[in-house]
N, C-alpha and C positions, 0 to 999 in steps of 0.2 A: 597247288601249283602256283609258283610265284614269279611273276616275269621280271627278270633285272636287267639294268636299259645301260650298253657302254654306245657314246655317241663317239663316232668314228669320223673325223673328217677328210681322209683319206679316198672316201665309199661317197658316190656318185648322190648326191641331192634325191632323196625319196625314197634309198636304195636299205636293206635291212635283211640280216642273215638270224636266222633262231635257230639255237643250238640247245638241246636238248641229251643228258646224256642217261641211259637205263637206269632207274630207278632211282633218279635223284626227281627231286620237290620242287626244280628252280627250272627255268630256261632263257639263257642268255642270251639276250637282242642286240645284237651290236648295227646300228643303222647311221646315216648318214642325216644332214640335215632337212627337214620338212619331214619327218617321219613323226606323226603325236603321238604321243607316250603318255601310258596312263596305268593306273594300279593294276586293271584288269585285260587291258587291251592296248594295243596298237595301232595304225594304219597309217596308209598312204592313199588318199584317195578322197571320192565325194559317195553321195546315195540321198537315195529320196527319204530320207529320215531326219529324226533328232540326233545331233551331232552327242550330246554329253550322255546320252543313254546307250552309248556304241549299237546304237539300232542298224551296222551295216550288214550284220549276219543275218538278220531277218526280213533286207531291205528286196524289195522287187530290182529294183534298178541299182548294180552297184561297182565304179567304177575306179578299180586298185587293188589293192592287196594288205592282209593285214594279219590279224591271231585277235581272239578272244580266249579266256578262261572263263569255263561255264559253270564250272562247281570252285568252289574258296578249297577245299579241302579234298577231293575227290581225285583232282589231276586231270581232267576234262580240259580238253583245251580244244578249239577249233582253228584253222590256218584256212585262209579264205584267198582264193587267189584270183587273175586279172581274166576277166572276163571276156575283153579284146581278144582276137584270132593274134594277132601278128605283136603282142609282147610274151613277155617268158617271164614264167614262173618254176625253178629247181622245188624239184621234190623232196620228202622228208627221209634221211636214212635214221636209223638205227646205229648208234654206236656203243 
């Protein structure tokens, strides 16, 4: 799985949509500004971890939203969302 990053600055400071389509190898991140972008991960946000090891997925405390890919080749991906009651996170569909 390979995440490819369009920056949008239309799309609200933080803000970022992944688009995923059936059996393709890519998934396209289109976000807005403050979103870090990185070969194998994403996010908008903090956590009690090392920042350049995307330790947010693993992190006790974590506070935003994001994606990792956990396999190079396998297609593993994980979507990690906001933890807060009173922000939104849209769900993933299938298309």
């Amino acid at each position: 799985m390979k995440l490819k990053y369009f920056n949008n600055k239309k799309l609200p400071k933080l803000a970022w949509c992944a688009i995923s389509k059936r059996n393709s190898k890519e998934i396209k991140v289109h976000h807005g500004n403050g979103v870090e972008t990185h070969e194998n991960f994403f996010v908008e946000g903090a956590w009690d971890g090392v920042f350049c090891s995307a330790g947010f997925c693993d992190s006790t405390f974590f506070m935003g939203s994001g994606a990792i890919v956990l396999k190079s080749g396998g297609g593993h991906y994980l979507l990690l969302q906001l933890i807060h009651l009173k922000d939104y996170t849209a769900f993933p569909m299938m298309v």
